[in-house]
C-alpha positions as CSV (number, residue, x, y, z in Angstrom):
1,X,-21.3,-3.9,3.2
2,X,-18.4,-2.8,1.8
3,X,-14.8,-4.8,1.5
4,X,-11.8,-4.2,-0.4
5,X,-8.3,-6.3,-0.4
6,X,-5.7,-8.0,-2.7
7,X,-6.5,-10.1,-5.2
8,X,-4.7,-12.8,-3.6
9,X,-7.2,-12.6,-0.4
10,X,-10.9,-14.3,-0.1
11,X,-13.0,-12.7,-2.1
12,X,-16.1,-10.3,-0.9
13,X,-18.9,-13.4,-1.7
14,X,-16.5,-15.8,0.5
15,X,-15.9,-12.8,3.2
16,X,-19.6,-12.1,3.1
17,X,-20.6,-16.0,3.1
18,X,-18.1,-15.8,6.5
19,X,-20.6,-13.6,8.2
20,X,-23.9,-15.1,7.2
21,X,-22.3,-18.2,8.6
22,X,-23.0,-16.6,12.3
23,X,-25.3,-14.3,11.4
24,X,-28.5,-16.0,9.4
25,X,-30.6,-13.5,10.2
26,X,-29.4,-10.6,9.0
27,X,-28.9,-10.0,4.9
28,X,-27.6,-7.5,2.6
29,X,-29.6,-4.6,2.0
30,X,-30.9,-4.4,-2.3
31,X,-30.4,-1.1,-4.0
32,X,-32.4,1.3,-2.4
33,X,-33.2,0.1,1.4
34,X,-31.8,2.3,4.2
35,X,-29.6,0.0,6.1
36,X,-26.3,-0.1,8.5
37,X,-23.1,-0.1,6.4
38,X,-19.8,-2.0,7.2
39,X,-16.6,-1.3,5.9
40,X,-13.4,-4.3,5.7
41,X,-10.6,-2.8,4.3
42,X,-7.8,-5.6,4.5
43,X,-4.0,-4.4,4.0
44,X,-0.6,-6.2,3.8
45,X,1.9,-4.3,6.9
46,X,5.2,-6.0,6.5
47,X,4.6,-9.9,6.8
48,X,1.2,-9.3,8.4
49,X,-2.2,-9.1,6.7
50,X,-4.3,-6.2,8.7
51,X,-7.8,-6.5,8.3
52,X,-10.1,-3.4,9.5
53,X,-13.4,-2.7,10.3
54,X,-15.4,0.6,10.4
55,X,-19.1,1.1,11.3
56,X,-21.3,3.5,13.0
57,X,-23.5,2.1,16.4
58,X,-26.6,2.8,17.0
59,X,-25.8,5.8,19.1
60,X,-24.0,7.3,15.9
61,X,-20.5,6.6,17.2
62,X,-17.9,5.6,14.9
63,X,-16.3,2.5,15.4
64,X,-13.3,0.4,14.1
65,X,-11.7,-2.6,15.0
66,X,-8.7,-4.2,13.7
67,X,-6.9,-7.7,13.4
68,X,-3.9,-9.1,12.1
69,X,-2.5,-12.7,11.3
70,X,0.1,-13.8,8.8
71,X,-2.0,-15.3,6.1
72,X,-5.0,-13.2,4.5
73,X,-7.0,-15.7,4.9
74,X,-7.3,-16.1,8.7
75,X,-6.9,-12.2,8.9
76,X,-10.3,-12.4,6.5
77,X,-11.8,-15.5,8.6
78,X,-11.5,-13.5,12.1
79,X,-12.5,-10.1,10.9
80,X,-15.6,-11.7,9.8
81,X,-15.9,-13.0,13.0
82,X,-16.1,-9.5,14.5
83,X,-18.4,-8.1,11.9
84,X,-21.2,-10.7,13.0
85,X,-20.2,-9.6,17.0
86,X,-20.5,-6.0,15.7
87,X,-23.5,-6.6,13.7
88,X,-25.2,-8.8,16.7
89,X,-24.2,-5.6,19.2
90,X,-26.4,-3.4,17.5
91,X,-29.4,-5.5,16.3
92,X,-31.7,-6.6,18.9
93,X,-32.7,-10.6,18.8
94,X,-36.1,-10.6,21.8
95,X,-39.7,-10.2,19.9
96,X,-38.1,-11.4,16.9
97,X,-36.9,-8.1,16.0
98,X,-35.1,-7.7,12.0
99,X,-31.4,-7.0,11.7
100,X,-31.1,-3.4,10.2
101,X,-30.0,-5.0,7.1
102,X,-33.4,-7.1,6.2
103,X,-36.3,-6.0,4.5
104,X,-39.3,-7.6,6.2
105,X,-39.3,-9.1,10.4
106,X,-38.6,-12.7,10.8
107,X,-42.1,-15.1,10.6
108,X,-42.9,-18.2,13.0
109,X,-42.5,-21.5,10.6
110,X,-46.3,-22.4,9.0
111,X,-46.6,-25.7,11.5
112,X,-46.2,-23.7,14.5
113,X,-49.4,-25.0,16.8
114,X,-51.3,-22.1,17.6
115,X,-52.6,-21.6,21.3
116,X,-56.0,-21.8,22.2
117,X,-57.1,-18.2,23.7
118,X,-58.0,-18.0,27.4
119,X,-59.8,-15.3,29.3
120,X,-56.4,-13.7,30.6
121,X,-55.1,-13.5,27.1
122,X,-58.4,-11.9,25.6
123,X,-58.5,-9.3,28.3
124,X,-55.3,-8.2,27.5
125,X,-55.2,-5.7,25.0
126,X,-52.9,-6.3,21.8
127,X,-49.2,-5.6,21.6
128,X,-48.3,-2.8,19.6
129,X,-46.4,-3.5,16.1
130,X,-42.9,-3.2,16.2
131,X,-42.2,-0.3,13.9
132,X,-40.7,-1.2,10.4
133,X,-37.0,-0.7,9.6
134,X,-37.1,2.1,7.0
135,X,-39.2,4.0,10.1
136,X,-35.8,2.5,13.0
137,X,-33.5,3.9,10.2
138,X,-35.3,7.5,10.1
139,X,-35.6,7.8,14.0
140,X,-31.7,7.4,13.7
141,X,-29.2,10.6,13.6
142,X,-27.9,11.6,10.2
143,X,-24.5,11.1,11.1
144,X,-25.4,6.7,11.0
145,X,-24.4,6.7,7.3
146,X,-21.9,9.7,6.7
147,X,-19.8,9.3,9.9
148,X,-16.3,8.1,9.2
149,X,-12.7,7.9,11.6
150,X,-10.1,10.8,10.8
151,X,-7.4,7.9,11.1
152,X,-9.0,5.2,8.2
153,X,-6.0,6.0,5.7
154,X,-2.6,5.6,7.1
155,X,0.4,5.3,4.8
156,X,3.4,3.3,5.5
157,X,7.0,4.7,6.0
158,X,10.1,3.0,5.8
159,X,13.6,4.4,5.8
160,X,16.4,1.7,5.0
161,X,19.8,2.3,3.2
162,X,21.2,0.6,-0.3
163,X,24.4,0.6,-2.3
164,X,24.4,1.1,-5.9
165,X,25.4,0.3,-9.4
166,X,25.6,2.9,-12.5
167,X,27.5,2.9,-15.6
168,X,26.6,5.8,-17.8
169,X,28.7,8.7,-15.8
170,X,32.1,7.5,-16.1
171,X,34.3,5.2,-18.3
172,X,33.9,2.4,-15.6
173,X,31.1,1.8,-13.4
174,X,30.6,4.6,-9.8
175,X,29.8,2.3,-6.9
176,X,27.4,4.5,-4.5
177,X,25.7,4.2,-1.1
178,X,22.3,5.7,-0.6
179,X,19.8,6.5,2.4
180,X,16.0,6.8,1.4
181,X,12.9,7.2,2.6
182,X,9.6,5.8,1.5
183,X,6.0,5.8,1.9
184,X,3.8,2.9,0.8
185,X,0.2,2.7,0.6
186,X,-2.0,0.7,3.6
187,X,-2.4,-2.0,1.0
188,X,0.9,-1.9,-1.3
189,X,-0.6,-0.9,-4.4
190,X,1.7,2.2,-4.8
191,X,5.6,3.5,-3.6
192,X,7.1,6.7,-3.7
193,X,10.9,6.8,-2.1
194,X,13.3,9.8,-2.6
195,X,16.8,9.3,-1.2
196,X,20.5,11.0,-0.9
197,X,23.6,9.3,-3.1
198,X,26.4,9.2,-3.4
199,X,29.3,7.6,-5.9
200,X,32.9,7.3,-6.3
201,X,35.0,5.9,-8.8
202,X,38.8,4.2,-9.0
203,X,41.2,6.1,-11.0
204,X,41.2,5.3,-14.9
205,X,44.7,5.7,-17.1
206,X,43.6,7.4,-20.4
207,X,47.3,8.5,-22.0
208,X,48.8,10.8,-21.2
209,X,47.3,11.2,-17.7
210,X,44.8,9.8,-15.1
211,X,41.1,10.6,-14.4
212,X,38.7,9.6,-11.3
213,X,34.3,10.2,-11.8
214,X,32.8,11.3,-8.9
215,X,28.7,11.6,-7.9
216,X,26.8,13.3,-5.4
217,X,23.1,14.1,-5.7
218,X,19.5,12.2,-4.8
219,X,16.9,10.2,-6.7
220,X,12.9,10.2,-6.7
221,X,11.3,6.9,-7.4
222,X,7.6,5.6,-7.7
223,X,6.3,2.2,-7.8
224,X,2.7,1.0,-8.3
225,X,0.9,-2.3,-9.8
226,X,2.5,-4.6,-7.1
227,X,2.4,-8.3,-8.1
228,X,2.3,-11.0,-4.8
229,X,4.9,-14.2,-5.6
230,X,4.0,-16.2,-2.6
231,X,3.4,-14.7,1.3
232,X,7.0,-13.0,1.5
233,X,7.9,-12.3,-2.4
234,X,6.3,-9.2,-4.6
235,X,7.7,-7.5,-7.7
236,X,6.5,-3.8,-8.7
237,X,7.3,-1.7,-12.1
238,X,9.2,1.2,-11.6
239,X,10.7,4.6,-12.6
240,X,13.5,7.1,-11.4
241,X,15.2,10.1,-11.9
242,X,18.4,11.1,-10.6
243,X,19.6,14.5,-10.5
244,X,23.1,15.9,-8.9
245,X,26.6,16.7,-9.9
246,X,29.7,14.4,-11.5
247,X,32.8,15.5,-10.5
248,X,35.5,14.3,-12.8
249,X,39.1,14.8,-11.9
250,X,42.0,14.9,-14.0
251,X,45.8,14.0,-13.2
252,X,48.8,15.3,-15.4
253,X,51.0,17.5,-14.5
254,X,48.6,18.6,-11.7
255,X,45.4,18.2,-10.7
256,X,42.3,20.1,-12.5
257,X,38.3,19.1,-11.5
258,X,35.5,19.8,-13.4
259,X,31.9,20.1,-11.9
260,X,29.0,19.4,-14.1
261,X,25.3,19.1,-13.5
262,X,23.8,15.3,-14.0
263,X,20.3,14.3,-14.6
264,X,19.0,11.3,-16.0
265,X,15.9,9.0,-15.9
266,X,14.3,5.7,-16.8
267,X,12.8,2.8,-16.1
268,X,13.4,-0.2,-13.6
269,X,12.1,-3.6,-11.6
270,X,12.3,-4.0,-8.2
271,X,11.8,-7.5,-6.3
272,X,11.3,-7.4,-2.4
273,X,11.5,-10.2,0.0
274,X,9.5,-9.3,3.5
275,X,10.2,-10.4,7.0
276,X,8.4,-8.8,9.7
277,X,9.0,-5.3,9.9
278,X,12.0,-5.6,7.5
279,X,12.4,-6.2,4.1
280,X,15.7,-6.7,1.4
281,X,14.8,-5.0,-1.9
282,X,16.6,-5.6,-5.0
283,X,16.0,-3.0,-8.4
284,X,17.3,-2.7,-11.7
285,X,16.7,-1.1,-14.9
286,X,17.9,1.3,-17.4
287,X,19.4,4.9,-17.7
288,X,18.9,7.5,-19.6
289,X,21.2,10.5,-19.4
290,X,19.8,14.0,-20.3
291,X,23.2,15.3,-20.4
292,X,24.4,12.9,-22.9
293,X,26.0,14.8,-25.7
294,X,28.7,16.1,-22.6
295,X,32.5,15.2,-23.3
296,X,35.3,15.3,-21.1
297,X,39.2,15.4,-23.0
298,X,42.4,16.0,-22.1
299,X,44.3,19.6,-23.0
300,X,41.7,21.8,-25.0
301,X,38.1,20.6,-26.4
302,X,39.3,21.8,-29.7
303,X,42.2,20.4,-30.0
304,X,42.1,17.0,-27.0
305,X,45.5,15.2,-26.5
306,X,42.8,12.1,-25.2
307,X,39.2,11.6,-24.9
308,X,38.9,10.6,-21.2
309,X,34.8,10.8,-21.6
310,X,31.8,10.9,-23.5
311,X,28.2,10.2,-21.8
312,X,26.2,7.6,-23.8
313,X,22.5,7.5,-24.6
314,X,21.6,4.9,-22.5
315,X,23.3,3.1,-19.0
316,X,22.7,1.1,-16.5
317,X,21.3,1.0,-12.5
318,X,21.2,-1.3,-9.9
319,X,20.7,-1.3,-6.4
320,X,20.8,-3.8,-3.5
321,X,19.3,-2.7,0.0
322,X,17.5,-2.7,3.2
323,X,14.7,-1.3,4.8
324,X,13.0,-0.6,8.5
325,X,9.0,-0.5,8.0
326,X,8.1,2.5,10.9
């Protein structure tokens, strides 16, 4: 029997206790016995806790159920609840027959009275023996233990929209929008979200003229070690990198714009509060500009009437959003 799940769920001896708990006669198989494997993956989607199960019947069929509550611990309680239904569906209980999973049949207790014998009972020839498991697992087709649904990883997408903090383009900090989209692992363990920005600045007086920063481009993000606070609350390290184009504007005597490429990366924390299918994500961290030694002036680089601009070595990002889980 396989089961995997959060740290923060019951652990596989208190899932596996759950089952033995309505099903005593059945046991896990020891390292080498052919015997009926069970698979629990459980997963956090949105507020819910979705707890699977996958297993092949006796005709070979693959089978998987699934059940969802908002606690782990009840989505743990019922799916071990349907494991001991599953496992009772497939292992017969007349004659006294083993469960798949045991080694050796199930004995009458020592004080048991014995009946007498009679003349109909010693005329009747002697039941066959019920063959052993290892010889019920070989009569079985190959496909019992290799078998597996197409559909038993599904990732998570979400699409949601954000607006955004940065400080190392410009003299004063761009405020942006963005629209992402993201996929999540079935359990939360990992994130990768790429999404489309975009940033504008006010206008800045630098003697002897005025100058406005613009942005336009995307960023690629990935998130993994998610830590649980509580049911709704989880924080996850991250890292980004943004690539597009600042647009810087200048105002003398007339207008001039300058176009330059921008990329920049580095790391940042991101704190997510769930509600059913939504969630409100907050993330900030650090920049680092790959374009840094860039320098904008007024008049001629050689000789500037004012320096309107020089990229630093490190920034700034924050962002404060929303997201749809599909």
């Amino acid at each position: 029997m396989q089961y995997s799940a959060d740290a923060t769920c019951p652990s596989a001896a208190e899932f596996e206790s759950a089952v033995r708990e309505r099903v005593r006669r059945v046991r896990l198989a020891r390292q080498g016995e052919i015997a009926r494997e069970y698979r629990v993956t459980v997963r956090q989607a949105g507020a819910q806790h979705v707890a699977r199960l996958e297993f092949v019947d006796a005709n070979g069929k693959a089978i998987a159920r699934e059940v969802a509550a908002d606690e782990c611990t009840s989505a743990v309680r019922a799916i071990a609840l349907v494991t001991a239904l599953a496992i009772d569906a497939v292992v017969p209980e007349e004659h006294g027959a083993p469960s798949v999973a045991t080694g050796e049949p199930q004995r009458a207790p020592a004080s048991a009275p014995q009946p007498a014998p009679n003349a109909d009972t010693a005329a009747r020839p002697e039941p066959k023996p019920l063959p052993a498991p290892a010889e019920q697992k070989r009569a079985e087709p190959p496909t019992a233990r290799t078998s597996r649904p197409a559909a038993a990883w599904r990732p998570d997408f979400e699409l949601g929209a954000r607006a955004t903090l940065t400080t190392p383009k410009a003299p004063r900090a761009l405020f942006g929008a963005e629209l992402f989209g993201a996929l999540e692992s079935p359990s939360s363990a990992w994130l990768v979200q790429l999404g489309i920005a975009g940033e504008r600045g006010t206008l800045v007086r630098i003697n002897p003229g005025q100058a406005r920063f613009n942005f336009v481009g995307g960023r690629l993000e990935g998130c993994a070690l998610r830590l649980a606070l509580g049911s709704r609350f989880s924080a996850m390290p991250c890292a980004l990198i943004e690539a597009g184009a600042t647009i810087a504007e200048g105002f003398i005597d007339e207008s001039r714009t300058v176009i330059d490429p921008w990329v920049a990366t580095g790391p940042s924390g991101r704190l997510r509060w769930q509600w059913g299918r939504g969630s409100a994500v907050l993330e900030a961290g650090a920049l680092f500009p790959l374009t840094y030694r860039d320098r904008l002036v007024f008049g001629d680089v050689d000789a500037p009437q004012a320096e309107v601009h020089e990229i630093p070595l490190l920034g700034a990002f924050a962002a404060l959003g929303v997201a749809i889980d599909l």
